[in-house]
LOVEX-772739 format. One line per 4 residues: for each residue x, y, z of N, C-alpha, C. Coordinates in nm, 2 decimals. Atoms other than C-alpha are relative to their C-alpha. Example, Ala and Ser with C-alpha at 12.3 -4.5 7.8 and 13.67 -1.06 7.14 Angstrom:
2
0.09/-0.12/0.00/1.23/-0.45/0.78/0.09/0.12/0.00; -0.09/-0.11/0.00/1.37/-0.11/0.71/-0.08/0.11/0.08
***
This chain:
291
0.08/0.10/0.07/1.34/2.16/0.29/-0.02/0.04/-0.15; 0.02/-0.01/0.14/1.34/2.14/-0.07/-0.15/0.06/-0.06; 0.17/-0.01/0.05/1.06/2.26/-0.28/-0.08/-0.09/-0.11; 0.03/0.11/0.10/0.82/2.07/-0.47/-0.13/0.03/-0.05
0.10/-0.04/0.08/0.56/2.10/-0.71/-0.10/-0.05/-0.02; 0.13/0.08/-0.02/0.21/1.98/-0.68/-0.13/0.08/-0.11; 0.14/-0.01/0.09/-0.07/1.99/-0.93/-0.13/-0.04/0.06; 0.11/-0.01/-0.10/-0.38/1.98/-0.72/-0.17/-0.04/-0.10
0.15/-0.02/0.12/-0.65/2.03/-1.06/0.09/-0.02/-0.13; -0.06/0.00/0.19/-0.56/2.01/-1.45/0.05/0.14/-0.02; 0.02/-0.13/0.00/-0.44/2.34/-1.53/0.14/0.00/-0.10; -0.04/-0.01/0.11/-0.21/2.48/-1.75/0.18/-0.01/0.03
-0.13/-0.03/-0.07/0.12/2.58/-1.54/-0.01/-0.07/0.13; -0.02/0.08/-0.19/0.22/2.35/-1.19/-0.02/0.11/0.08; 0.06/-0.01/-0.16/0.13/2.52/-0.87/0.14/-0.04/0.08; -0.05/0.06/-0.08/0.42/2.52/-0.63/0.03/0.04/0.11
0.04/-0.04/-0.11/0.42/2.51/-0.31/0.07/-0.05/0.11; -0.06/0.08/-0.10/0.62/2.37/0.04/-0.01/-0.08/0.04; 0.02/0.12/-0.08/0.62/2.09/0.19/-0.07/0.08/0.12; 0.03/0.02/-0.08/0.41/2.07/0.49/0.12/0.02/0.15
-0.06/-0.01/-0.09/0.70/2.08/0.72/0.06/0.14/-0.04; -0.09/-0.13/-0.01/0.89/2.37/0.58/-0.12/0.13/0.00; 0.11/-0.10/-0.01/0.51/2.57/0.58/-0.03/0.03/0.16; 0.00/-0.02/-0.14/0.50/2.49/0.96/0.09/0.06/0.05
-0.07/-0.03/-0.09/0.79/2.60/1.05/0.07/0.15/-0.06; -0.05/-0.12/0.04/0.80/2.92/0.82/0.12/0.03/-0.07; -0.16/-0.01/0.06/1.11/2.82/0.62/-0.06/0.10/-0.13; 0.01/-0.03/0.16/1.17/3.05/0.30/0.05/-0.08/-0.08
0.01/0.11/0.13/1.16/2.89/-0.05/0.17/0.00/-0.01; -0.08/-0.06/0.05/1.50/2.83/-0.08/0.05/-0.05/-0.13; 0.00/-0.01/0.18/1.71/2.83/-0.43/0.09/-0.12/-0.01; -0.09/0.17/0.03/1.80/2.42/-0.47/0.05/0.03/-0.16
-0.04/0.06/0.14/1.93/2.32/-0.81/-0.15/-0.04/-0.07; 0.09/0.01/0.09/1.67/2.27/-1.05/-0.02/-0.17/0.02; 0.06/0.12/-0.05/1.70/1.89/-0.98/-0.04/-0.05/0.09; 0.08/0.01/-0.06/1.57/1.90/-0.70/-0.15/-0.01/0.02
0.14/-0.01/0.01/1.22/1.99/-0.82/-0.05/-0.08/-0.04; 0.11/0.14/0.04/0.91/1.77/-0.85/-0.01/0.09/-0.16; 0.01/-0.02/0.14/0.92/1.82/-1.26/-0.18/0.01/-0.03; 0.18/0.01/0.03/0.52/1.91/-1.36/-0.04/-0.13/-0.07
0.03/0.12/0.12/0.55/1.58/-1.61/-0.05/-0.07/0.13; 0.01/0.14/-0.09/0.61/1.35/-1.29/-0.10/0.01/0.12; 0.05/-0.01/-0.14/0.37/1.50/-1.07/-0.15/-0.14/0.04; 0.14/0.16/-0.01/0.11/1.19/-0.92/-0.13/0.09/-0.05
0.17/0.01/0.04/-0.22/1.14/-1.11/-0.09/-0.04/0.12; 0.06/0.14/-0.08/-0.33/0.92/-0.85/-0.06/0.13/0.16; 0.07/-0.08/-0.13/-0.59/1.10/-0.60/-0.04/-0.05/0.13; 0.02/0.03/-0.15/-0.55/1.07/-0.22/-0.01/0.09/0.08
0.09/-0.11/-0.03/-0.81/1.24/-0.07/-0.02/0.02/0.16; 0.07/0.00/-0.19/-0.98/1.36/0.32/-0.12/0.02/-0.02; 0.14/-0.05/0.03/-1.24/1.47/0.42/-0.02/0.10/-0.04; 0.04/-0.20/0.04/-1.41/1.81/0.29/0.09/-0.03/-0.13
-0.04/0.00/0.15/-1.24/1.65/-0.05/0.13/0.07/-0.04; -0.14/-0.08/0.04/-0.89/1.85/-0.02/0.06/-0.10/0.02; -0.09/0.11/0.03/-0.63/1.66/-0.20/0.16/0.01/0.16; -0.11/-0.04/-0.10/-0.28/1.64/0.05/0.12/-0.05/-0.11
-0.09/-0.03/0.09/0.00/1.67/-0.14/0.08/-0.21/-0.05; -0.04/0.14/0.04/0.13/1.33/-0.37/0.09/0.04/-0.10; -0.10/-0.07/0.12/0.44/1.34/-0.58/0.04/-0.19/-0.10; -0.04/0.06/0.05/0.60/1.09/-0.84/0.14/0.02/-0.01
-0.19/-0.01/-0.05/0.98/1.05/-0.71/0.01/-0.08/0.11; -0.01/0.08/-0.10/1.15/0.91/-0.46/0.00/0.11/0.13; 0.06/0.00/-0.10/1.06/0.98/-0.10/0.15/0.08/0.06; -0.17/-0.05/-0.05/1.48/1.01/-0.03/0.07/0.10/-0.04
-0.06/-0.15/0.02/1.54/1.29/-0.19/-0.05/0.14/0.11; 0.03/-0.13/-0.10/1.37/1.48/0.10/-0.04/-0.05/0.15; -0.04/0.09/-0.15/1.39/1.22/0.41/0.08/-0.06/0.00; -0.16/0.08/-0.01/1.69/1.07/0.57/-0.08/-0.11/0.09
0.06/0.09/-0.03/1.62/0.75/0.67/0.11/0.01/0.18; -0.03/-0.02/-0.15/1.62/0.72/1.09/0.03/-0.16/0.08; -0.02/0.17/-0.04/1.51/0.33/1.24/-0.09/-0.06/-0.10; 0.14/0.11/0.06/1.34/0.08/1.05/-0.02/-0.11/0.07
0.10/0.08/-0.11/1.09/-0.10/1.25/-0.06/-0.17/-0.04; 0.04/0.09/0.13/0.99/-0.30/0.95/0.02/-0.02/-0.12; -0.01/-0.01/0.07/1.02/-0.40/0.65/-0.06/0.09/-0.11; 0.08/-0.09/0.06/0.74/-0.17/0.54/-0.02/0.11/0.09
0.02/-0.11/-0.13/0.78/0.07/0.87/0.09/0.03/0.00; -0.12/-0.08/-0.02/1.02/0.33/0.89/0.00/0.11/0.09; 0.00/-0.12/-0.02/1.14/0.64/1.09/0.08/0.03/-0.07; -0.09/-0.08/0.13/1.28/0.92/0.88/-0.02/0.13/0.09
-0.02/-0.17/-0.07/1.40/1.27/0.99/-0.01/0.08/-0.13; 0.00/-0.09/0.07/1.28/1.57/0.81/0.05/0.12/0.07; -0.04/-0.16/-0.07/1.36/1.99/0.89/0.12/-0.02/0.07; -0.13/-0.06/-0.01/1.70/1.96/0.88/0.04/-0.14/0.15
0.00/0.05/-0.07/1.71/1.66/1.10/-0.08/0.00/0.16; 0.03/-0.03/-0.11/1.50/1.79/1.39/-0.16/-0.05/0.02; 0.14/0.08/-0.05/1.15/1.60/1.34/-0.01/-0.11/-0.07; 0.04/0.11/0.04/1.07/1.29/1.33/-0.13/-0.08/-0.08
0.12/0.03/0.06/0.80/1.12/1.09/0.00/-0.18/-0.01; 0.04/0.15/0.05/0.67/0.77/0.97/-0.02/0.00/-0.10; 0.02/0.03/0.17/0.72/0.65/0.65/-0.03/-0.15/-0.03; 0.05/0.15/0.09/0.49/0.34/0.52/-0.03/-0.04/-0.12
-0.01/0.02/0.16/0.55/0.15/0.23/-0.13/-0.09/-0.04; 0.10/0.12/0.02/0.27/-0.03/0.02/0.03/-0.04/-0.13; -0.01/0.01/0.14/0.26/-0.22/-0.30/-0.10/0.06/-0.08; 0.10/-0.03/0.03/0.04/-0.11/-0.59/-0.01/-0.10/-0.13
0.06/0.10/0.08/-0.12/-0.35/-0.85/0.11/0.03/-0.15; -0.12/0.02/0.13/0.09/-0.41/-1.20/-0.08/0.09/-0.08; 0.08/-0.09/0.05/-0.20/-0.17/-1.36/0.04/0.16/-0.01; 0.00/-0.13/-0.02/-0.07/0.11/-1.18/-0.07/0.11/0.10
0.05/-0.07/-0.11/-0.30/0.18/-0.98/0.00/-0.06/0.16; 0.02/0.06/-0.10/-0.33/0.17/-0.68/-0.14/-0.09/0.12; 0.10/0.08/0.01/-0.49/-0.10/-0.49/-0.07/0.04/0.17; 0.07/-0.04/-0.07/-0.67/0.10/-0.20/0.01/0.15/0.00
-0.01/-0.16/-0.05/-0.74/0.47/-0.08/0.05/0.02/0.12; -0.08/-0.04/-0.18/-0.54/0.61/0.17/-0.09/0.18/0.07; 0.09/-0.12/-0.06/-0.78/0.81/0.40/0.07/0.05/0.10; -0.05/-0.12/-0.06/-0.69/1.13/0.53/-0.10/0.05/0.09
0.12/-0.08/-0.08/-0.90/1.24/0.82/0.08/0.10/0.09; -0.08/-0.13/-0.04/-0.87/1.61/0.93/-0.10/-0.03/0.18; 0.03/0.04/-0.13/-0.96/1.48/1.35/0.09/0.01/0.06; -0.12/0.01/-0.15/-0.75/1.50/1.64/0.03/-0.15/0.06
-0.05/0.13/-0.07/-0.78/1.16/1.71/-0.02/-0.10/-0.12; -0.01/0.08/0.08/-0.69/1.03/1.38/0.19/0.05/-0.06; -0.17/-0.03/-0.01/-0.29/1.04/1.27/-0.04/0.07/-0.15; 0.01/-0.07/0.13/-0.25/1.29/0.99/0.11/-0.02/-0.09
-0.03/0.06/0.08/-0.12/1.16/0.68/0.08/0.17/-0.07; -0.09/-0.11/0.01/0.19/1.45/0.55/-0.01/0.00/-0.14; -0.04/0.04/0.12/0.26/1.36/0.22/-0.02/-0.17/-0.11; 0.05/0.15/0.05/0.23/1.03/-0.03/0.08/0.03/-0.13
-0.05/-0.03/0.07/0.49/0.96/-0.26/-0.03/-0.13/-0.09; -0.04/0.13/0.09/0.52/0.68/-0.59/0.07/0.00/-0.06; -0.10/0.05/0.03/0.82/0.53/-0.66/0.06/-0.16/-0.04; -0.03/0.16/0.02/0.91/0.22/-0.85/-0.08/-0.12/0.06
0.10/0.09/0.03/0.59/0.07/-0.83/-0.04/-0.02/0.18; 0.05/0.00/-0.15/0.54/0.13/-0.45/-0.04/0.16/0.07; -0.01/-0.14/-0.05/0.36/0.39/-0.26/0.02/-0.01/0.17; -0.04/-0.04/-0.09/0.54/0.53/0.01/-0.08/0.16/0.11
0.08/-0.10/0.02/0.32/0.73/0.26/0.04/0.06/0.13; -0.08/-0.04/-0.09/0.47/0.97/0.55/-0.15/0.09/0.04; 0.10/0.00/-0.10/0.27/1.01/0.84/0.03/0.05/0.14; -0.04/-0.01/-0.19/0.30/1.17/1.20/0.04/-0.06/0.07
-0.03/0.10/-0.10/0.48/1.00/1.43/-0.07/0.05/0.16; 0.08/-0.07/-0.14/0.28/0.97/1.75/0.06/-0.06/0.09; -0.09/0.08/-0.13/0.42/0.70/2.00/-0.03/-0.16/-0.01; 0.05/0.13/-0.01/0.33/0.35/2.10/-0.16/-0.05/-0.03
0.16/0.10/0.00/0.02/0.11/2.05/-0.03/-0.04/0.10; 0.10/0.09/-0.07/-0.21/-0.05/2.24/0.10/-0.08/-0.02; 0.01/0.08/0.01/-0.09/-0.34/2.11/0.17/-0.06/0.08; -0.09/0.00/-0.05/0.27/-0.27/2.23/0.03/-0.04/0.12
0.00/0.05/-0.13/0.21/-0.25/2.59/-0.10/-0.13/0.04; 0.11/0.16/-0.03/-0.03/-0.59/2.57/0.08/-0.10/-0.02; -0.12/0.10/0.05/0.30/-0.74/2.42/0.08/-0.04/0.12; -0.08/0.00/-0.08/0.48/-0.65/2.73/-0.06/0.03/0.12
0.04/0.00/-0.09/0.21/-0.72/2.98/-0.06/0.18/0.09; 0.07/-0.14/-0.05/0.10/-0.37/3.05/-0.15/0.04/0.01; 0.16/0.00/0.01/-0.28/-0.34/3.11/-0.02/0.14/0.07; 0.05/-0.13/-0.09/-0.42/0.00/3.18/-0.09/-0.02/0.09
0.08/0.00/-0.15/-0.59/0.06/3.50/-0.18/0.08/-0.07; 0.06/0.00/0.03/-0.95/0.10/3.44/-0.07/0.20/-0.07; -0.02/-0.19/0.05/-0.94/0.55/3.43/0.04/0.00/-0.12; -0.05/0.04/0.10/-0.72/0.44/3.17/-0.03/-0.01/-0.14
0.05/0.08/0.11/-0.88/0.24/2.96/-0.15/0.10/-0.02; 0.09/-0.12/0.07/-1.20/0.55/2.99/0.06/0.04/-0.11; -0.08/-0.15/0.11/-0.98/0.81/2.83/0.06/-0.12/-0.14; -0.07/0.06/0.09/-0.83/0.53/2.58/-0.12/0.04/-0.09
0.11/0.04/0.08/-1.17/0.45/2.48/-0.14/0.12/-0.06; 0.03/-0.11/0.06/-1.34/0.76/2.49/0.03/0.13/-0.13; -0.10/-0.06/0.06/-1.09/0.92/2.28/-0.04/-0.09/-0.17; 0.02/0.10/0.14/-1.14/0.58/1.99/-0.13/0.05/-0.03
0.15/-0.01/0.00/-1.51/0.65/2.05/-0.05/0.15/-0.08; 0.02/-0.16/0.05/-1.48/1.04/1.91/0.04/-0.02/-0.15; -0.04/0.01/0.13/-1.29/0.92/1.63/-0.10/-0.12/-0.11; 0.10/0.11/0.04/-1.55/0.64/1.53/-0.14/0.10/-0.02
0.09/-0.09/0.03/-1.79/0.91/1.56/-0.02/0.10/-0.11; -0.05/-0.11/0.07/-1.64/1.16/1.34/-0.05/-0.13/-0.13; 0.00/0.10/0.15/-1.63/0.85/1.06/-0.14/-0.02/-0.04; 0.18/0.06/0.07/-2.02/0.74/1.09/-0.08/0.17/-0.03
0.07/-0.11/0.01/-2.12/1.12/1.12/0.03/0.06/-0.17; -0.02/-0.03/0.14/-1.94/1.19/0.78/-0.03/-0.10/-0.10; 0.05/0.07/0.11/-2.06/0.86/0.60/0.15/0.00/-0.08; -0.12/0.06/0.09/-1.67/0.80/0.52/0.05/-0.20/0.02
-0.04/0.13/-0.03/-1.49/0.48/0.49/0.07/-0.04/0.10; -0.08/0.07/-0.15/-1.42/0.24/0.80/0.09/-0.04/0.01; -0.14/0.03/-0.06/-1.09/0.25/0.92/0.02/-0.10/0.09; -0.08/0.09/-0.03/-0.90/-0.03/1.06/-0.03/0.05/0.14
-0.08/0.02/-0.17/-0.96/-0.04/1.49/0.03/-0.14/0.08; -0.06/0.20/-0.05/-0.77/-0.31/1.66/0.10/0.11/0.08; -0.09/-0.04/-0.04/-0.47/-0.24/1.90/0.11/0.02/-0.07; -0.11/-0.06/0.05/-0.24/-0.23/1.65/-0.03/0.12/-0.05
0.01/-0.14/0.07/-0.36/0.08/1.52/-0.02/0.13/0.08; 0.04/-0.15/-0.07/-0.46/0.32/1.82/0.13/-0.01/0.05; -0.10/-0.05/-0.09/-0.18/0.51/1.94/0.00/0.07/0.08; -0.02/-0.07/-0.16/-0.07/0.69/2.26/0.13/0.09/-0.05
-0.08/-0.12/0.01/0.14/0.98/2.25/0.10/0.05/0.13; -0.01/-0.05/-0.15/0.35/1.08/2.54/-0.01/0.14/0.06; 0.08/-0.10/-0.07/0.15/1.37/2.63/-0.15/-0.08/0.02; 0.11/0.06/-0.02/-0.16/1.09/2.61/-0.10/0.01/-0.11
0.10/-0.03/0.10/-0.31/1.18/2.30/0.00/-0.17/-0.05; 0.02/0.15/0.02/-0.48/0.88/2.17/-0.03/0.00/-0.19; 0.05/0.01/0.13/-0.51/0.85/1.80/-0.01/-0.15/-0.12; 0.02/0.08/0.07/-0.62/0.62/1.52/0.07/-0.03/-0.17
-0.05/0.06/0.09/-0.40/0.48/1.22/-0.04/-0.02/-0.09; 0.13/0.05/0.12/-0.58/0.50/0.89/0.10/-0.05/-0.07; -0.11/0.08/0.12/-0.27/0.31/0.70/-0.01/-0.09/0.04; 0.01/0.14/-0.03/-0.32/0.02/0.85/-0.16/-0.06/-0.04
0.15/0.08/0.07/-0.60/-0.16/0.67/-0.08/-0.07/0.06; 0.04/0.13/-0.05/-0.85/-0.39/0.81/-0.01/-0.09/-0.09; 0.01/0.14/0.04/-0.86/-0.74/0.70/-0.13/-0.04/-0.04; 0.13/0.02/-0.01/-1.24/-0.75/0.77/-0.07/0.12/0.03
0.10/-0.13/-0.03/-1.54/-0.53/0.84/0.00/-0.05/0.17; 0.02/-0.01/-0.11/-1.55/-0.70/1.16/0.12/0.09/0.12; -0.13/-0.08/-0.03/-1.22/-0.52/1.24/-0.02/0.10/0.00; -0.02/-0.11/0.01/-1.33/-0.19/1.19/-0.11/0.11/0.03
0.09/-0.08/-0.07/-1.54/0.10/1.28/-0.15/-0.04/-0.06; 0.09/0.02/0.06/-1.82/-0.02/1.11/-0.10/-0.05/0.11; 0.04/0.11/-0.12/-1.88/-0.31/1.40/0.04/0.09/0.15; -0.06/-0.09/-0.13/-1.89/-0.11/1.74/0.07/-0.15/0.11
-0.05/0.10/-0.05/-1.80/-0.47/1.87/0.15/-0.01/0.01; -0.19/0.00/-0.02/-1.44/-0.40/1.80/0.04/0.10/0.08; 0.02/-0.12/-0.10/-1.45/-0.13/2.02/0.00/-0.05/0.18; -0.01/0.10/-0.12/-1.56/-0.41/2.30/0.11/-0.04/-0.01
-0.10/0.14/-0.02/-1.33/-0.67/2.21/0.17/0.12/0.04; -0.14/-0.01/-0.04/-1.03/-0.41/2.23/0.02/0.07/0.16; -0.02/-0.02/-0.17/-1.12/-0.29/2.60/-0.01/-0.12/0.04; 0.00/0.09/-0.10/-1.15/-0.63/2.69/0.16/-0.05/0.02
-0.13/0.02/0.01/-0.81/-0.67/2.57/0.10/0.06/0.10; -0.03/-0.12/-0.09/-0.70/-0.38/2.75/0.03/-0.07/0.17; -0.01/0.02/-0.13/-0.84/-0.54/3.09/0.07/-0.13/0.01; -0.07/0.16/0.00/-0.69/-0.88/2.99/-0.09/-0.08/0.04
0.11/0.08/-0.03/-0.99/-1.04/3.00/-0.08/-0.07/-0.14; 0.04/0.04/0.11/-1.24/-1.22/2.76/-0.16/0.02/0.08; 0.15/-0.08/-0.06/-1.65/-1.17/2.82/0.00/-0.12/0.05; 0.03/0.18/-0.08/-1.65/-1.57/2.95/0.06/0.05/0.16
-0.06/0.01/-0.17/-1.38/-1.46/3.26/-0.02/0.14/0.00; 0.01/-0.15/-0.11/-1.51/-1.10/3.32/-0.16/-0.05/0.06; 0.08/0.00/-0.10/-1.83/-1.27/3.46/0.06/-0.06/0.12; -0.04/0.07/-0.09/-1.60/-1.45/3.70/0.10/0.13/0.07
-0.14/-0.13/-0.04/-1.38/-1.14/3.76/-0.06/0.15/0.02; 0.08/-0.17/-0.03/-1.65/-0.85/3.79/0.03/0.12/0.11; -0.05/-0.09/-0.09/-1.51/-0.76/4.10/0.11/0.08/0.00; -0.09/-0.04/-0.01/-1.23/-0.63/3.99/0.03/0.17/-0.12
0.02/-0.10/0.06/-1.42/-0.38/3.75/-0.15/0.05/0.04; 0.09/-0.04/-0.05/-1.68/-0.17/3.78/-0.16/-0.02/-0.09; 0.11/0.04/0.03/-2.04/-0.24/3.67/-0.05/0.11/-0.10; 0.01/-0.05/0.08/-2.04/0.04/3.46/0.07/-0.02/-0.16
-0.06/0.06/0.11/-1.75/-0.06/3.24/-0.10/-0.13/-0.05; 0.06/0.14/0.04/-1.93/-0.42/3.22/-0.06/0.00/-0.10; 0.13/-0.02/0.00/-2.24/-0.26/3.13/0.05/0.08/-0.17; -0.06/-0.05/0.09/-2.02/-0.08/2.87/0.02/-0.06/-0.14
-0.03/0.10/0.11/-1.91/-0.36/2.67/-0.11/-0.08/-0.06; 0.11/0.05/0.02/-2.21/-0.50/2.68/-0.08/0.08/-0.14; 0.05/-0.09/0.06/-2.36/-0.21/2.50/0.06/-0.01/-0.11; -0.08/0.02/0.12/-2.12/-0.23/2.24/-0.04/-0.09/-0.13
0.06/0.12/0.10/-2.30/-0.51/2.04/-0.11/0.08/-0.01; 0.13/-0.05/0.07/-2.62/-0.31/1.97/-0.02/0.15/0.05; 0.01/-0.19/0.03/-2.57/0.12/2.06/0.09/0.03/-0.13; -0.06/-0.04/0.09/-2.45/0.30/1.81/0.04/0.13/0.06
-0.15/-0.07/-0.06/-2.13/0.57/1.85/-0.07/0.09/0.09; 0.00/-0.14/-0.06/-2.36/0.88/1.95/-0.06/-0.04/0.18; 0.05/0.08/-0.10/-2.55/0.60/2.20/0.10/-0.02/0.11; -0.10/0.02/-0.10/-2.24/0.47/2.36/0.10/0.13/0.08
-0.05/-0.11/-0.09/-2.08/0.85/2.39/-0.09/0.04/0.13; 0.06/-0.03/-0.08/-2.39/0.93/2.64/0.05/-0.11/0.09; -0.05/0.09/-0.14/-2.26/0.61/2.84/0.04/0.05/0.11; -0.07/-0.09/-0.13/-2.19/0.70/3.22/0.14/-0.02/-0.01
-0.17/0.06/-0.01/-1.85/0.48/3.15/0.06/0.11/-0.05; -0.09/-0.09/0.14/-1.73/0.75/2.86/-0.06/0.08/0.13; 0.06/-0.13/-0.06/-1.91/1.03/3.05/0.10/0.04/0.14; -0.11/0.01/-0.10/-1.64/0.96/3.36/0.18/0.04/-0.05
-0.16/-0.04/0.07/-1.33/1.02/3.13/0.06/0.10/0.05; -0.06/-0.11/-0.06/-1.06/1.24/3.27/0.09/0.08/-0.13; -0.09/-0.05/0.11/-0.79/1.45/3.07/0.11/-0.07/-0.06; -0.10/0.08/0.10/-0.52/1.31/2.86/0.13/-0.04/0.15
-0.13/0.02/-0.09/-0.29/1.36/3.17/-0.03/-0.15/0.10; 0.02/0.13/-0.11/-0.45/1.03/3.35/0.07/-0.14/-0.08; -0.07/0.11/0.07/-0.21/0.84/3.09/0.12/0.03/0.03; -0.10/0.01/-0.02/0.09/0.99/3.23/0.10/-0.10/0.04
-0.04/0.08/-0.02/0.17/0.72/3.43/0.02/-0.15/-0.14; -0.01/0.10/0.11/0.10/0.45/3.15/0.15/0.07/-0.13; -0.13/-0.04/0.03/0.34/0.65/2.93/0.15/-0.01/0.02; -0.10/0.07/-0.08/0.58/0.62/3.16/0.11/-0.08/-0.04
-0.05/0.14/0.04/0.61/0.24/3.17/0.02/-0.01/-0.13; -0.04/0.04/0.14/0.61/0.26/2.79/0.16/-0.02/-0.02; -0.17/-0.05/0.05/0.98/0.43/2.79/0.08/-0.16/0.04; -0.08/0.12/-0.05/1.10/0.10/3.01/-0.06/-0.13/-0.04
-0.02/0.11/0.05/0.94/-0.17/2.78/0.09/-0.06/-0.10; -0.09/0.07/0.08/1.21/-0.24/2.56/0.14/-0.01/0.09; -0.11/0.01/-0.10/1.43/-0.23/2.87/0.01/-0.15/0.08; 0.00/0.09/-0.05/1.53/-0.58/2.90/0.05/-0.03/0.18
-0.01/0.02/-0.16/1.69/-0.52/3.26/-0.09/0.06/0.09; 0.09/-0.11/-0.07/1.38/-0.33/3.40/-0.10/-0.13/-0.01; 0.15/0.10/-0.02/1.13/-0.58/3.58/-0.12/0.07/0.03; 0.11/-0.11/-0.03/0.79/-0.39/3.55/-0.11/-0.10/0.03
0.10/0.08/-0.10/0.59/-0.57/3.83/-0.14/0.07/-0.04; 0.15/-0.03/0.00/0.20/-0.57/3.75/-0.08/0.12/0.10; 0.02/-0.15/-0.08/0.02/-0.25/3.87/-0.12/-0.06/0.06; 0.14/0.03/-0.07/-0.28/-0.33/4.14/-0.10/0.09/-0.10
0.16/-0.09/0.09/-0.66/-0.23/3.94/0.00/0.12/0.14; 0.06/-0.10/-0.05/-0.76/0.11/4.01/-0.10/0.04/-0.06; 0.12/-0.04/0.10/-1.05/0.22/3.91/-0.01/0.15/0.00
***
């Protein structure tokens, strides 16, 4: 991994230091060519912060000089291989205003169940921001008829519900929750997508109502046909959603619903079926509710 030079404070001499991936894995500095280095002139002004106020490293260059591009997903979503080919990351593009600046904050939260942001590059008027790759969305398997079984949808929700916690307990800004943004890992880790923006406040952690509306989603339901369909969930979930329009995070974690949650391993199976949704010849017959 290349080395690169980060200015952190004003100071007199650059500061330099590894990348993130070659500090994980213990690489020595090794002796590139001089063009290779982030130059002290070009290093980013532009402050993208976490929590506890430590900057994470932001350069002014291009992104390609130290990731090989893998699949593109999107026009603004990419996989990219770093460490020599051997790990995969996410690289998302954004625009930034003709000013220069940029036209939001990209929050970094140091949580387990929030995706940790690696690096953040600016390049010809776009910032480019490389991110963990975790696994699939929510929104993925709701695409392709997949509904978690109601164990399931605990651990999904308990897991969102820690990370919504973590945000109102620190008095940071409300990240984007919707199914496009929680991810699944296939070990089951559940985490939350702070590059994806919300649209609205009602979108986001602010409203615990988004919190309902995406377990209702989950069960494939809406609050009109889960009074007609109660039997097929349990009266604690109900009681759950319900709650969601007037407890707040620390209220709803005491819930018996959340309080039932099992370990990350009760998404094995959901996992799974992920691998076989983009497998057009694989008919994945609806799973009977378990609760």
């Amino acid at each position: 991994m290349r080395e690169r030079v980060l200015e952190t404070a004003p100071a007199d001499t650059p500061t330099t230091i590894l990348s993130p991936v070659a500090r994980k894995h213990g690489c020595p500095s090794p002796s590139w060519p001089s063009k290779h280095l982030h130059p002290a002139s070009r290093v980013a002004k532009k402050e993208f912060w976490i929590a506890g106020m430590r900057k994470f490293p932001s350069f002014m260059c291009s992104p390609w000089d130290f990731y090989e591009p893998f699949l593109e997903l999107s026009s603004c979503l990419s996989l990219v291989l770093c460490n020599d080919g051997t790990e995969v990351r996410v690289m998302r593009t954004f625009g930034v205003t003709s000013s220069g600046e940029e036209a939001f904050p990209l929050l970094q939260i140091q949580h387990p169940n929030f995706v940790d942001i690696c690096e953040v590059y600016l390049f010809k008027d776009e910032i480019f921001a490389i991110v963990e790759y975790v696994g699939f969305s929510i929104e993925d398997l709701l695409q392709h008829f997949i509904y978690p079984t109601e164990y399931e949808i605990t651990y999904i929700i308990s897991q969102v519900l820690a990370g919504i916690r973590f945000i109102w307990s620190r008095k940071l800004d409300h990240p984007r929750i919707s199914t496009l943004n929680i991810l699944i890992s296939p070990k089951g880790e559940v985490k939350i997508d702070p590059t994806l923006f919300p649209e609205d406040e009602e979108h986001t952690s602010a409203d615990l109502n988004s919190l309902g509306t995406i377990m209702l989603q989950m069960m494939n339901e809406t609050r009109e046909t889960l009074k007609s369909t109660a039997v097929d969930w349990s009266a604690e979930a109900i009681d759950f959603i319900e709650a969601t329009s007037l407890a707040s995070p620390d209220e709803l974690s005491d819930h018996v619903f959340v309080s039932r949650s099992r370990s990350a391993k009760i998404l094995t199976p959901l996992c799974i079926l992920s691998h076989f949704q983009i497998a057009d010849n694989v008919a994945i017959r609806p799973r009977r509710r378990v609760r």
